[in-house]
C-alpha positions in Angstrom: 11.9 -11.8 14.4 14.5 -14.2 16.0 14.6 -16.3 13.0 16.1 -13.2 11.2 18.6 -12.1 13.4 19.8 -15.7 13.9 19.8 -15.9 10.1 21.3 -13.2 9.3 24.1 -13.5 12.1 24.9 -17.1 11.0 25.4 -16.2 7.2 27.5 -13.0 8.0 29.8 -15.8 10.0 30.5 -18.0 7.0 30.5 -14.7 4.5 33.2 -13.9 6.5 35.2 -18.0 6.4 34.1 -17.4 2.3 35.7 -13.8 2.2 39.0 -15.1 4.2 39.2 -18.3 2.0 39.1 -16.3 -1.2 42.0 -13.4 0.2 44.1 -16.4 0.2 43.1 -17.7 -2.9 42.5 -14.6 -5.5 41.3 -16.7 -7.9 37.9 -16.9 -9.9 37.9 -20.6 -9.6 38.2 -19.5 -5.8 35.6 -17.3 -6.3 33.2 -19.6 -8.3 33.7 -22.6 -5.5 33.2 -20.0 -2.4 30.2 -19.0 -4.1 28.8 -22.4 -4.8 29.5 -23.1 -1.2 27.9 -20.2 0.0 24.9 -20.3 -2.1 24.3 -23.8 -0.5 24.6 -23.2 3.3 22.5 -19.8 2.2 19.1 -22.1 1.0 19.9 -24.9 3.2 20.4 -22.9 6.6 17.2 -20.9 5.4 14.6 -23.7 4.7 15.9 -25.4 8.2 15.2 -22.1 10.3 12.6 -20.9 8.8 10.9 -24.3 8.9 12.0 -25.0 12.6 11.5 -21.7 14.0 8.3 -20.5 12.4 7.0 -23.7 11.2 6.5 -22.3 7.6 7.8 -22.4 4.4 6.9 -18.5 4.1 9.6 -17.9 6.5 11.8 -20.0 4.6 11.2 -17.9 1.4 11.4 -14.8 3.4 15.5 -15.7 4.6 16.6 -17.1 1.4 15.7 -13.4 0.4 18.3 -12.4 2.8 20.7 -14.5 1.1 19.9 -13.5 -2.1 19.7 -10.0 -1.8 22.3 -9.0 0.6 24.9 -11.7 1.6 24.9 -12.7 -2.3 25.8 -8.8 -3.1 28.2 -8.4 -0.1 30.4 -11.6 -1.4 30.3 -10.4 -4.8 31.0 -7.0 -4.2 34.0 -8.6 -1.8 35.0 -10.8 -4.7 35.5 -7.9 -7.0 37.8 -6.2 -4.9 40.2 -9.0 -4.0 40.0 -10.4 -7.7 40.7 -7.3 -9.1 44.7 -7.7 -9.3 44.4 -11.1 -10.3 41.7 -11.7 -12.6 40.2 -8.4 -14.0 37.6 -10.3 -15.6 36.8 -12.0 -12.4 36.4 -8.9 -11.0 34.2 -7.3 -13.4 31.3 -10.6 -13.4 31.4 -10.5 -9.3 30.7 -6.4 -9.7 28.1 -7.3 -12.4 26.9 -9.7 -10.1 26.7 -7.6 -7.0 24.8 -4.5 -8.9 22.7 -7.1 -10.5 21.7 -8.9 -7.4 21.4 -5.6 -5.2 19.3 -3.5 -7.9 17.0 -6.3 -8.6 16.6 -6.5 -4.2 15.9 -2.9 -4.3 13.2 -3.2 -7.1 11.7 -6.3 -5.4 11.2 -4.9 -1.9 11.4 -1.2 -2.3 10.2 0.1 -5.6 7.5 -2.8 -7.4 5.5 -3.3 -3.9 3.8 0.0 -4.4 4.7 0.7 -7.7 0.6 0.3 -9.2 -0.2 0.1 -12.4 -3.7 0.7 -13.5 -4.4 -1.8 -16.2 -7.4 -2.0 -18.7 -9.1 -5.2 -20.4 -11.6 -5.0 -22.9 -14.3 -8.4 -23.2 -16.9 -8.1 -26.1 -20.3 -9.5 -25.4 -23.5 -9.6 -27.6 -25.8 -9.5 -24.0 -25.7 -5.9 -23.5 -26.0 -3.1 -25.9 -23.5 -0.3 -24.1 -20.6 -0.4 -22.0 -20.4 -1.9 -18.7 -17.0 -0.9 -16.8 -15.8 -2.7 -14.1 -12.8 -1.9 -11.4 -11.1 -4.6 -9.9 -10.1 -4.4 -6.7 -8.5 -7.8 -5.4 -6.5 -8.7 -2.5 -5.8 -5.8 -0.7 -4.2 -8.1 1.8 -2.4 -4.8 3.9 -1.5 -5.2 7.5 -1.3 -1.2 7.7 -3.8 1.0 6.2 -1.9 3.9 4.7 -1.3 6.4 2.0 -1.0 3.6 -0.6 -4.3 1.7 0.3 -6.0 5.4 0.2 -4.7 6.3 -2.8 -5.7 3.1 -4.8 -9.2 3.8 -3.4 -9.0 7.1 -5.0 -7.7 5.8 -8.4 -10.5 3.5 -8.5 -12.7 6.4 -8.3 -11.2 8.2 -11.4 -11.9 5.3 -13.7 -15.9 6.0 -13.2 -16.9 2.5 -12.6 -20.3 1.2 -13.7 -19.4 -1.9 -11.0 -16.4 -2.4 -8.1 -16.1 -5.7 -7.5 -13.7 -6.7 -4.3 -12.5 -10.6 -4.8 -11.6 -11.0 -1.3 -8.3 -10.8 1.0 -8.6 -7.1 2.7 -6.2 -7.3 5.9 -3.9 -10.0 7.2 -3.2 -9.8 10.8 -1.6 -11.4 13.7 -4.3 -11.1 16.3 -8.1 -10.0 16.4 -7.2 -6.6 18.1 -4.9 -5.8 15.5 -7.6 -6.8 12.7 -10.1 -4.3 14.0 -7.9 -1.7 14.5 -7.4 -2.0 10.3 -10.7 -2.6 9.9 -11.5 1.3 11.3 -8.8 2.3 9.2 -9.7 0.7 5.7 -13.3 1.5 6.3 -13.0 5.1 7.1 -10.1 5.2 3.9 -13.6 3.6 1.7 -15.9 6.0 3.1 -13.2 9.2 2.6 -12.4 8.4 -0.7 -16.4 8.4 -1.3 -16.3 4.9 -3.1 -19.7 4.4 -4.9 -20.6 2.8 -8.6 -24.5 3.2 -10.1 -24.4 -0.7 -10.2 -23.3 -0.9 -6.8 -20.5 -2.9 -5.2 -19.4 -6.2 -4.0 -17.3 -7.9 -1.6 -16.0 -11.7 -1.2 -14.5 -13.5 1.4 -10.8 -14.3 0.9 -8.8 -16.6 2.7 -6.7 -14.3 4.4 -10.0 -13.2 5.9 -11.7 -13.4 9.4 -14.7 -14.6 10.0 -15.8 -11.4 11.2 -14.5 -9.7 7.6 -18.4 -8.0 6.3 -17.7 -5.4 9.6 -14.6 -3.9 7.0 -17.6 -2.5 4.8 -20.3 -1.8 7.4 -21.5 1.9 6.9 -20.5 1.9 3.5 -22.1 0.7 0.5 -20.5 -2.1 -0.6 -22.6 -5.5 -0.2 -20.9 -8.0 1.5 -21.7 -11.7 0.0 -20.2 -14.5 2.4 -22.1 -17.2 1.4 -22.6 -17.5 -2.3 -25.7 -16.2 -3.5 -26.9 -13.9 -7.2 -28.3 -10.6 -7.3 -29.6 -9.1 -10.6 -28.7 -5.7 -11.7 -30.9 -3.2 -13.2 -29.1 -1.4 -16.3 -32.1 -0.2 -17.8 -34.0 -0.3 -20.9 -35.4 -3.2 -19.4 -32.3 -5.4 -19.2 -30.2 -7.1 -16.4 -26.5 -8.4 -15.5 -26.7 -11.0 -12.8 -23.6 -11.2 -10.8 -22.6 -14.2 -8.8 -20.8 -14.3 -5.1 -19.1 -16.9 -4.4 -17.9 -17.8 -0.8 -14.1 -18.6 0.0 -15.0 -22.2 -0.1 -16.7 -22.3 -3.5 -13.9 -20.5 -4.9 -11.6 -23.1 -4.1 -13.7 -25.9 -5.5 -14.5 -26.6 -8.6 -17.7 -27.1 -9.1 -17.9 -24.0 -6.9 -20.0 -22.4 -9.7 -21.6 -25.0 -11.3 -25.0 -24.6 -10.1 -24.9 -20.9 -10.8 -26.6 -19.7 -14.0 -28.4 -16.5 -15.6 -31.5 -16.5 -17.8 -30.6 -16.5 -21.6 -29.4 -13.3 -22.8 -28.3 -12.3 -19.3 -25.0 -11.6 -19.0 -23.3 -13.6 -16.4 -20.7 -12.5 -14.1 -19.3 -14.6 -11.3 -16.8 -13.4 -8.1 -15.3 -15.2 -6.5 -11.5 -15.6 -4.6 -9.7 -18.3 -5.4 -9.6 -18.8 -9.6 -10.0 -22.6 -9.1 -13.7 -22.3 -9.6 -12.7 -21.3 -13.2 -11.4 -25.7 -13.9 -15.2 -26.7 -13.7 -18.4 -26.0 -15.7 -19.1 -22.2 -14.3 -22.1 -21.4 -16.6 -21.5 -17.6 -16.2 -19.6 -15.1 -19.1 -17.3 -13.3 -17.1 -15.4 -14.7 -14.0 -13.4 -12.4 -11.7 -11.1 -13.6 -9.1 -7.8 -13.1 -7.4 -5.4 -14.9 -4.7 -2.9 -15.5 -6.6 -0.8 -12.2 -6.8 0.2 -12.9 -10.3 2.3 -15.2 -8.1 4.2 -11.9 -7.0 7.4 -12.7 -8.6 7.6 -13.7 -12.3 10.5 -14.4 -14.2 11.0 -13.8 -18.2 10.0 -17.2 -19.9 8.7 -19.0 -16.8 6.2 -16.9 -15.5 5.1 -17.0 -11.8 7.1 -19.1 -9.5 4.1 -19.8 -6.8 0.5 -19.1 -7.6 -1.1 -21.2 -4.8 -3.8 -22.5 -7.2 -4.7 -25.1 -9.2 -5.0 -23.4 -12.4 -2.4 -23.4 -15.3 0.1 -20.9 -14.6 -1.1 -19.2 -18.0 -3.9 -18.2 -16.1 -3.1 -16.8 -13.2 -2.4 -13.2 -14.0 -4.7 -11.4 -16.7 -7.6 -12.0 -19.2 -8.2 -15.3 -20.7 -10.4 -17.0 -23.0 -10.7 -20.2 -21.5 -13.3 -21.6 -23.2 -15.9 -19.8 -26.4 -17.6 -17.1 -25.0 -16.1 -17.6 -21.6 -13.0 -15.3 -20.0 -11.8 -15.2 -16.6 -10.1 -12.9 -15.1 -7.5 -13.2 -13.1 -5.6 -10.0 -11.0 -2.5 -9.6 -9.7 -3.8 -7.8 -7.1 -3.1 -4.3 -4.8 -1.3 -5.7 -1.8 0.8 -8.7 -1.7 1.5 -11.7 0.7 2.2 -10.9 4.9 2.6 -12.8 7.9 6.0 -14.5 7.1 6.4 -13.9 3.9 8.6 -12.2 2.0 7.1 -8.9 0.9 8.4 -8.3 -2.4 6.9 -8.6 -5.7 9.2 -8.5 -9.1 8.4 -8.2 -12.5 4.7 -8.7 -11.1 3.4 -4.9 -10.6 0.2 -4.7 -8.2 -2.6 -3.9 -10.4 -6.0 -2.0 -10.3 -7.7 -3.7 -12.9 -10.6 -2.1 -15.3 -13.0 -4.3 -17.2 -14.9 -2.8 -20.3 -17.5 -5.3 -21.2 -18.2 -3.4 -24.9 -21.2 -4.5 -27.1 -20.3 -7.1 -29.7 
């Protein structure tokens, strides 16, 4: 992309003014006030490109990453040398610094990304009298089909479903020719890795999607809901579980649900994509959604730094009781954000989620 060669060529010209300045002055007040300066021109230079070139703040995030994760480490690694004679302790913080910065880059873009972790949640419920299991498979959101995708698929097999529930965002590409070329691929990769559940599966629209996005699951035997609509499930002994589709645009309202309910007794499950649906009076038991990636980078104490929904950031990754009776459900997701963005996820693993519903 030209915005990341021109990036990337502008910051390795003042790395280089910073690196000069500080040979002159081996100091760590040097050091400190290069740094500052850096760091500065870094974010500002980023959100102006990124803005200007591409027109989104994705491409912003995705050169401040550039900043962060190599020119950050390059200066630091510079200070150490040229600080060592005069300040050892200098030295040792800027080689602290540039491990630091470059180990958490590696785990961010080359290590967490695929690194799944197959997560189990466990919702009691005095509507069904044995186990329902449910696998979780949200936001796919892959621009190439691969290995990874295929072996999540598989994975999902192995946790002998009851239910596969898909809460929406399966490719993200740059062009309709491009989109069905994936869609062959991820179709064939569900019918190879022989996905099935007795309760059967369900898809979502996400908003990643196109219009055309049902044709991903054509010859296989998941049930594409686009517009939102119920369907009642058969789990014998003469009971039901009634699950609930929402479209992408009832997901992001919310009243979305509202007007969505099950008989008494009947547990309730509701899909949809965007959690938001979750804020208004969803008269279901379980709600299941994604979107928000577990805001793909999370950060001890804070949490996720971007969720893209209007849900409290305490719900946006995992299993909460948001009112009696109620939970929602919220994953972190298998793939992670494309286009312009930076793909990277830290502290925020992509997840394959498994829901026992138990008998109370």
């Amino acid at each position: 992309m030209l915005a990341n060669v021109a990036y990337n060529l502008l910051m390795l010209a003042v790395l280089g003014a910073a690196v000069f300045h500080l040979s002159r002055n081996r100091t760590f007040l040097w050091f400190k006030a290069l740094g500052v300066a850096l760091a500065a021109t870094a974010l500002v230079v980023a959100a102006v490109m990124g803005v200007g070139l591409e027109r989104t703040s994705f491409a912003s995030m995705r050169l401040m990453c550039f900043g962060v994760f190599v020119h950050a480490p390059l200066y630091a690694a510079a200070g150490c040398v040229l600080l060592w004679q005069a300040s050892r302790v200098g030295a040792v913080i800027a080689a602290v610094l540039a491990v630091l910065l470059a180990a958490i880059g590696v785990d961010a873009f080359f290590v967490e990304p695929h690194w799944l972790e197959v997560t189990h949640y466990e919702i009691r419920s005095n509507k069904i009298d044995r186990p329902l299991r449910i696998a979780v498979l949200a936001d796919i959101q892959t621009d190439d089909v691969g290995e990874y995708e295929r072996d999540v698929l598989r994975r999902a097999m192995a946790e002998k479903p009851d239910l596969i529930v898909f809460p929406g965002d399966y490719l993200q590409m740059p062009s309709v020719a491009a989109w069905q070329a994936q869609r062959d691929l991820l179709r064939q990769a569900i019918l190879d890795a022989k996905l099935d559940a007795p309760l059967g599966m369900f898809a979502v629209a996400g908003n990643v999607d196109y219009r055309d996005w049902p044709q991903v699951f054509e010859g296989t035997r998941v049930v594409a809901i686009d517009e939102t609509r119920s369907v009642d499930l058969d789990v014998g002994d003469g009971r039901t579980v009634r699950i609930t589709g929402l479209s992408e645009r009832d997901s992001f309202e919310r009243s979305g649900a509202d007007d969505r309910s099950a008989p008494a007794g009947v547990l309730h499950l509701c899909v949809g994509h965007r959690p938001d649906f979750a804020l208004g009076s969803p008269q279901a038991d379980v709600l299941i959604a994604g979107h928000t990636h577990g805001g793909q980078v999370q950060l001890p104490i804070v949490g996720p730094l971007l969720t893209l929904a209007r849900v409290p950031r305490s719900w946006a990754a995992g299993l909460n009781e948001i009112r009696p009776g109620q939970h929602l459900f919220v994953s972190r997701g298998i793939g992670m954000e494309r286009g312009e963005a930076p793909r990277l996820r830290f502290l925020c693993r992509p997840e394959l989620a498994i829901l026992d519903v138990v008998p109370e």
